[in-house]
C-alpha positions in Angstrom: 180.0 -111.4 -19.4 178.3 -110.9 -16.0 176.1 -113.0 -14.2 173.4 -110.1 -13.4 170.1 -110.6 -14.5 167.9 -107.2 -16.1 164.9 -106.3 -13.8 162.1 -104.6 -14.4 160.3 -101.3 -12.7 157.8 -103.7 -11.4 160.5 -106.4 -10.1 162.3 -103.9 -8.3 159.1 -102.4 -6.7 158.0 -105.9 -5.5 161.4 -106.6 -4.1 161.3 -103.1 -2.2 157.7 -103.7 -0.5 159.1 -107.0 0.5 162.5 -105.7 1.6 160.0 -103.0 3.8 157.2 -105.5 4.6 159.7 -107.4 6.8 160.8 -104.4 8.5 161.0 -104.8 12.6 160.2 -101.3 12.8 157.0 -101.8 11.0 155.9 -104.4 12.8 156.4 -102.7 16.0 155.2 -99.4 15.0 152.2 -101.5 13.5 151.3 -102.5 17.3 151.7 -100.3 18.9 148.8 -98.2 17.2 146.7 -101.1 17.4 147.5 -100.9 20.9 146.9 -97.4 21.3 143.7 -97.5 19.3 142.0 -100.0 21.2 142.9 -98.5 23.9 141.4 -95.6 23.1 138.6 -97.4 22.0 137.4 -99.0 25.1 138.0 -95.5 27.0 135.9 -93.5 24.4 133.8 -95.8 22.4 131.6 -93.1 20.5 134.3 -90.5 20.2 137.3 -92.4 19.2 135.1 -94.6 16.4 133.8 -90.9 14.7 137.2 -90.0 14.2 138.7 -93.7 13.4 135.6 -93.9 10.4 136.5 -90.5 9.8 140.1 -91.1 9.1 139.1 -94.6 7.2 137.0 -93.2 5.0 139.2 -90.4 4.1 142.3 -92.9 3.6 139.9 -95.0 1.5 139.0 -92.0 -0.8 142.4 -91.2 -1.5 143.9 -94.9 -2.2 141.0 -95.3 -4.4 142.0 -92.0 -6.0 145.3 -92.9 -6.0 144.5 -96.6 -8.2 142.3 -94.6 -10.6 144.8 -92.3 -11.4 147.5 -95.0 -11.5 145.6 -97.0 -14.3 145.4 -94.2 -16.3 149.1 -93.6 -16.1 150.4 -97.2 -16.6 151.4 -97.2 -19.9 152.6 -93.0 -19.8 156.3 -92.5 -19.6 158.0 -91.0 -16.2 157.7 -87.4 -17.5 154.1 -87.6 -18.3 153.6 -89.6 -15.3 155.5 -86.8 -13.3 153.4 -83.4 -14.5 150.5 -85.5 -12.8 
């Protein structure tokens, strides 16, 4: 008999985005383009915030796209899942 315990798909998906959330590398890379942003944003005020609202409202679009499509899928298996 062995100790180990069975874990599910969404167990091992939370204990991956925790595993990544505490990541050094994330949290530098993380400010360093809040740094670089606001930098560029009190350089370029009207410029910089066009694109930055561009690129929000384009990332927006797709992670909305992205839950839609994922609560459609919830309860398919991986090989429906996979052809879309």
């Amino acid at each position: 008999m062995s100790n180990e315990t069975a874990t599910t798909g969404s167990d091992s998906i939370t204990a991956s985005v925790t595993a990544v959330a505490g990541s050094k590398g994330l949290i530098i890379g993380n400010g360093l383009i809040s740094i670089i942003i606001g930098v560029l944003l009190l350089s370029y005020p009207k410029g910089v915030l066009v694109t930055i609202t561009f690129f929000l409202g384009l990332w927006l679009l797709l992670a909305g796209l992205a839950q839609i499509i994922g609560g459609f899928t919830a309860n398919l298996d991986g090989g429906s899942r996979a052809a879309l």
